[in-house]
N, C-alpha and C positions, 0 to 999 in steps of 0.2 A: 504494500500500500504506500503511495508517493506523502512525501511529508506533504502538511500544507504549505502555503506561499509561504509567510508572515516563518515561518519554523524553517525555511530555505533560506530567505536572506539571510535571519538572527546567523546561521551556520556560515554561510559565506561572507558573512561582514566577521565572522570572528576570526577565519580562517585565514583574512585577511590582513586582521589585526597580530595574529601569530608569525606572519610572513614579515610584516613589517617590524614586528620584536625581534623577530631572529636574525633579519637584514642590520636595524641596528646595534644589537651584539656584536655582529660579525665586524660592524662598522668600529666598533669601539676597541675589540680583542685587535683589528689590524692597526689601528692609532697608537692600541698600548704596542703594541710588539715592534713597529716603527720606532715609537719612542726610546723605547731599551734599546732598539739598534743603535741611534743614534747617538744615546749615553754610552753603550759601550767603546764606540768609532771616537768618542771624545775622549776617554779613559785611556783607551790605547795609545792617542798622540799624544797625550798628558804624561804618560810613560815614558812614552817613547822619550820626552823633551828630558824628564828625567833622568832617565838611566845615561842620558849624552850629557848632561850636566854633574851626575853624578864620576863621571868616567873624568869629564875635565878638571873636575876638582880634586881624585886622585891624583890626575898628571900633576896637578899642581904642588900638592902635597908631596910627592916623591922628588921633585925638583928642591923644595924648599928643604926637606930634609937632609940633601946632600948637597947646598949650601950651605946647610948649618951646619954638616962635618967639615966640610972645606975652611969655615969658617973658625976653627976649634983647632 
């Protein structure tokens, strides 16, 4: 037996309403997951700048240190 009208739309207006929740979830999970990419892609150069700074301030250090024998 066919539902009636009025119990067909309620169904397709909800089914629509389900379509559009799930669209924007999907919308929101791909913003967040974007976003962490691009935290991570930041983190990485942040590193990156680091560990070359970190390297020249050894050189630095080892320099000064055999100065300071030289200088003794």
């Amino acid at each position: 037996m066919p539902l009636p009208l009025q119990d067909e739309l309620r169904l397709l207006k909800r089914k629509e309403q389900n379509r559009a929740a799930q669209r924007a979830f999907r919308e929101r999970k791909e913003k967040h997951v974007k976003d962490l990419e691009d935290k991570v892609a930041e983190l990485e150069m942040k590193n990156q700048r680091t560990e070359s700074e970190n390297e020249n301030l050894r050189d630095l250090l080892s320099r000064l240190q055999e100065e300071n024998v030289q200088l003794k």
